[in-house]
C-alpha positions as CSV (number, residue, x, y, z in Angstrom):
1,X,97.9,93.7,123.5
2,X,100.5,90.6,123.4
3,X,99.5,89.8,119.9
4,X,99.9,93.4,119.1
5,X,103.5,93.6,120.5
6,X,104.7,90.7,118.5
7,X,103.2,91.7,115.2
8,X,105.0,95.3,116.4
9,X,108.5,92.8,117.1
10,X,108.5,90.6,114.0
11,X,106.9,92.4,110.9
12,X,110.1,93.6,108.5
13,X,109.9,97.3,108.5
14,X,112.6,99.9,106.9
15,X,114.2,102.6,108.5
16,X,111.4,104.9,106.8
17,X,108.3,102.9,108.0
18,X,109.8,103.0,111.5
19,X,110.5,106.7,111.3
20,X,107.5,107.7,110.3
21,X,105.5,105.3,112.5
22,X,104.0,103.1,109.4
23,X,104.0,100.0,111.7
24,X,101.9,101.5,114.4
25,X,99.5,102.6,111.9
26,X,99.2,99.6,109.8
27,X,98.6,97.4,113.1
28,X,95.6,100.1,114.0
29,X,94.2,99.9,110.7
30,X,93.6,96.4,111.1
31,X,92.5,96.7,115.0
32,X,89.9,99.9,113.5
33,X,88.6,96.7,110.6
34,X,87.9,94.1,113.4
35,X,85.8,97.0,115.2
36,X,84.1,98.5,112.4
37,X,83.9,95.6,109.5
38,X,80.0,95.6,110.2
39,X,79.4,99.3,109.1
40,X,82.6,98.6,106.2
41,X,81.0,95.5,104.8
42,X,78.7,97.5,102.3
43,X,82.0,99.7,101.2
44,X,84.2,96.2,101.1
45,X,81.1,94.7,99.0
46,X,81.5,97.4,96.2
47,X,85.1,97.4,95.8
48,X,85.3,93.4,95.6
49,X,82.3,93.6,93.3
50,X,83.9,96.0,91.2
51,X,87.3,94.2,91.0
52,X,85.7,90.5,90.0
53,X,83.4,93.0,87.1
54,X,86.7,94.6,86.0
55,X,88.1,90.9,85.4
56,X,85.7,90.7,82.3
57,X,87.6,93.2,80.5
58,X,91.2,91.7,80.7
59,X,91.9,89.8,77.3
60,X,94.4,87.8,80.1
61,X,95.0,87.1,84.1
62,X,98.0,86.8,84.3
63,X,99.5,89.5,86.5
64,X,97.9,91.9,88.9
65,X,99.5,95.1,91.0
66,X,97.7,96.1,94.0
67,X,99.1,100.1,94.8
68,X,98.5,100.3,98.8
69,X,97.9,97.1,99.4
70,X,98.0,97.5,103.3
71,X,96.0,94.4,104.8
72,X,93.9,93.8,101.5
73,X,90.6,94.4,103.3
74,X,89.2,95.9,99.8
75,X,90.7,92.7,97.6
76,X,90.9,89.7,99.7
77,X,94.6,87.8,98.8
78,X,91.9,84.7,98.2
79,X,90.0,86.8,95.4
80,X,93.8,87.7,94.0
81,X,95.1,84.1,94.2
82,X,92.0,82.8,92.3
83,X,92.0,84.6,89.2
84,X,95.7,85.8,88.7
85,X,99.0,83.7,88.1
86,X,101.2,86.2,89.6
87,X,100.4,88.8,92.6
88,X,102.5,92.1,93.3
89,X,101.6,93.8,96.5
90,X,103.3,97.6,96.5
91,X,103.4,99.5,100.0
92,X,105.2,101.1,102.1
93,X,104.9,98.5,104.6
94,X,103.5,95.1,104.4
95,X,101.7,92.8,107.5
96,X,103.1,90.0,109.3
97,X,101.0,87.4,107.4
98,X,101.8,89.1,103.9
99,X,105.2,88.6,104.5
100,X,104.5,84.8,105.8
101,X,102.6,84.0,102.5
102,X,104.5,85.6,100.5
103,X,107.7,83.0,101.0
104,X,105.3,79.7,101.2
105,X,103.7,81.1,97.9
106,X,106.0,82.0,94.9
107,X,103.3,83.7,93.0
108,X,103.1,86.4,95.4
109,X,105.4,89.4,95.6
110,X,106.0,92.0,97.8
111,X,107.5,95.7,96.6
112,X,107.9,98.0,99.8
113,X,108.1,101.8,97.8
114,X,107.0,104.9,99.1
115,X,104.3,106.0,95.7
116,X,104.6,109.3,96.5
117,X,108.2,109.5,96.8
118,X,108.3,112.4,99.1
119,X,109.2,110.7,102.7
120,X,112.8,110.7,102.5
121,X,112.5,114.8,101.6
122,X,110.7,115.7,104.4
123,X,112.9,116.3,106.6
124,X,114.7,119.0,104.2
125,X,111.6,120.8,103.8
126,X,111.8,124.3,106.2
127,X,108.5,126.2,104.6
128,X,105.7,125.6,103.0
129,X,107.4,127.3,99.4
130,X,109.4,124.2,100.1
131,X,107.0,121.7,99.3
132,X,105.1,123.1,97.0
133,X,108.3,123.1,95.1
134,X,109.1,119.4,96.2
135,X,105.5,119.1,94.3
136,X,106.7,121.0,91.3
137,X,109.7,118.7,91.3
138,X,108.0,115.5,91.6
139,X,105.3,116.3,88.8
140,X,107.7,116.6,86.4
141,X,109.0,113.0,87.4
142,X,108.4,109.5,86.9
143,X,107.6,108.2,90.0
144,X,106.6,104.4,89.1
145,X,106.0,102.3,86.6
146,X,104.2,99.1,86.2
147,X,103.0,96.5,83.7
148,X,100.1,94.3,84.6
149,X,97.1,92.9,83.2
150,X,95.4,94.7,86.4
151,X,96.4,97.6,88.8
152,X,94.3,98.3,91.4
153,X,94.9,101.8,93.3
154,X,93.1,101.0,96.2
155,X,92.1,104.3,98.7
156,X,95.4,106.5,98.4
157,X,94.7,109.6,96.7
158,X,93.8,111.3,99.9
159,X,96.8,109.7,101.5
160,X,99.6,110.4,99.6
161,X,100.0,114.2,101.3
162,X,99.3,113.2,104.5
163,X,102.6,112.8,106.2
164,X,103.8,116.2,103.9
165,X,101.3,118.5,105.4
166,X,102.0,117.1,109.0
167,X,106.1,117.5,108.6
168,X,105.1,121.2,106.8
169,X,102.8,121.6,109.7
170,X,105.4,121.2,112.7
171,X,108.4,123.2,110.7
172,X,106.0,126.2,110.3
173,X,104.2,125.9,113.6
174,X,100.9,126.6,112.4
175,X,98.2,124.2,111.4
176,X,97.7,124.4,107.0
177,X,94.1,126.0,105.9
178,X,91.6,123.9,104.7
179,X,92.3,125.7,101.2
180,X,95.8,124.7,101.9
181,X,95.3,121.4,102.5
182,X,92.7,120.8,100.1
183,X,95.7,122.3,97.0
184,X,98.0,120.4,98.4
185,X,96.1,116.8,98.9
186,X,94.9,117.9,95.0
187,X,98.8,117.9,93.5
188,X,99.9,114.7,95.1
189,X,96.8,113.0,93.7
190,X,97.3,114.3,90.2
191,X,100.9,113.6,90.5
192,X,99.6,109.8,91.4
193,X,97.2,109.8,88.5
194,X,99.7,110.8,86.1
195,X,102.1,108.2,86.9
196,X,99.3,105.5,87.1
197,X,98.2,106.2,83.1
198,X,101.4,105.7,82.3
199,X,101.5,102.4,83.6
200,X,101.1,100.0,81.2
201,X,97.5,97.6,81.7
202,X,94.2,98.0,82.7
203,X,93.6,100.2,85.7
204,X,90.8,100.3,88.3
205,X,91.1,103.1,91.0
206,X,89.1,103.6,94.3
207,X,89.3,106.5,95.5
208,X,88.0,108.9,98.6
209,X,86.7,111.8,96.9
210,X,84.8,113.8,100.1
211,X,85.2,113.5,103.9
212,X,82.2,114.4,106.3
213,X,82.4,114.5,109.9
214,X,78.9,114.3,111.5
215,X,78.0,115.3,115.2
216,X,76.2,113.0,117.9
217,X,73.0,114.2,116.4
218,X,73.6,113.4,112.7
219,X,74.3,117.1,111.9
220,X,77.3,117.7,109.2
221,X,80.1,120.0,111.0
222,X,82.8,119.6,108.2
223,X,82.9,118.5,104.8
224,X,86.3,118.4,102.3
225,X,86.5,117.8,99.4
226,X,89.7,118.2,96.4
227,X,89.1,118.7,92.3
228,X,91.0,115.7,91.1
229,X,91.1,115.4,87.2
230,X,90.3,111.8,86.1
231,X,90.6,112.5,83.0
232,X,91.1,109.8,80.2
233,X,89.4,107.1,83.8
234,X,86.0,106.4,83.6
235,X,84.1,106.8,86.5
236,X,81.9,103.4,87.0
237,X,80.4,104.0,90.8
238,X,80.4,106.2,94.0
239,X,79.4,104.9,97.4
240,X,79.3,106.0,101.1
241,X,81.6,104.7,103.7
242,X,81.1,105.0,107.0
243,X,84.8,104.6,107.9
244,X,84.4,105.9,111.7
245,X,81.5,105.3,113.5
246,X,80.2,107.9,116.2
247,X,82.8,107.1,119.4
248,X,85.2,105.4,117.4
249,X,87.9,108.4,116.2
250,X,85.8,110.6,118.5
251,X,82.9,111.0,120.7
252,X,81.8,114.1,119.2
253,X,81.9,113.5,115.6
254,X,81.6,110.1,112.7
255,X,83.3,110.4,109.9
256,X,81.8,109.5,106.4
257,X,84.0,108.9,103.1
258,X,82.5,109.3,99.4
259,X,84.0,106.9,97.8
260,X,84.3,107.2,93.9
261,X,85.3,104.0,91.3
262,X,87.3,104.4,88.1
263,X,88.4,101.9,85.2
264,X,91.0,102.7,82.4
């Protein structure tokens, strides 16, 4: 709990990450890894596979962008620092330690950007006709744009809409359909997408395609899923991730991830 507190006290946040508790949830993420990296190994296995296979295709290694970044569990910074000159890290908050590298190692860079572009909105949105026109909006934008000889977006389709639906969500007082959410979750991930083929470089995407939640006696009680387009991506591999283990987000239910792989 100490250790906690002082990560909580020193890490560099903006007014954003504080507001919409970005700190507190990147310091659980790494708390949930340290529990559950046994059950993740198989799921961090693939992705680092796949990113050392996608270094075959590059005609250079000089640059790489990692989109989410978070605490790199899918890329280790060793894996980054041994095949690229130059390391951009892009989240909306970066760890303690990320922050510590990054100013004993001038190859590494930090960018903290909200992707989806949407945070500092919220609080203007009053109705759900609100932000789907906020998604109307934002699809006819450029939201980034990178050049690399890599970018990795690493695990944020499913993401992007989170905090959206949940401001949405308490202005309406009702909880969003699964219909609802599932359109929603659907348009920021396209929205993502489009921006990401216009970045300039090679592209590999991981990305959580299907959610099932599973009862103490292995029985499926929910599954979601959204219609992304990948089109002009080729898909390479899917894999299941057990991202909660039975007692860990809940007693009564596990929660299960398909996870699909994409190159461009």
């Amino acid at each position: 709990m100490i250790r906690e507190a002082l990560i909580f006290l020193l890490t560099p946040t903006t007014p954003l990450a504080k507001k919409y508790g970005f700190l507190y949830q990147s310091i659980a993420l790494s708390a949930r890894y340290e529990r559950c990296k046994k059950q993740w190994i198989p799921h961090l296995k693939n992705c680092q596979d796949l990113f050392l296979e996608s270094l075959k295709y590059l005609p250079q290694k000089k640059s790489v962008i990692i989109l989410g970044s978070a605490h790199l569990h899918e890329i280790p910074l060793h894996l980054l620092v041994g095949h690229f000159e130059n390391i951009t890290l892009v989240d909306v908050i970066h760890p303690l330690k990320h922050h510590w590298l990054a100013k004993r190692n001038p190859r590494l860079k930090l960018i903290t950007q909200d992707l989806s572009q949407s945070l500092e909105r919220l609080d203007s949105l009053q109705s759900l006709e609100d932000l789907h026109g906020l998604i109307q909006e934002l699809s006819t934008q450029e939201l980034f744009h990178f050049e690399a000889d890599l970018i990795v977006s690493g695990n944020l389709l499913s993401q992007l809409a989170l905090l959206p639906m949940e401001s949405i969500e308490r202005k309406i007082q009702r909880k969003l359909s699964l219909e609802e959410k599932d359109h929603i979750c659907t348009a920021f991930a396209e929205i993502h997408l489009k921006n990401l083929r216009n970045c300039q470089g090679q592209k590999l995407v991981y990305a959580d395609r299907e959610v099932t939640y599973r009862n103490p006696q292995n029985e499926v009680i929910y599954q979601g899923k959204y219609p992304v387009s990948f089109t002009g991506f080729q898909k390479i591999k899917e894999w299941n991730w057990l991202l909660a283990p039975l007692k860990e987000a809940s007693k009564d239910y596990s929660i299960e991830m398909k996870i699909e792989a994409y190159r461009a």
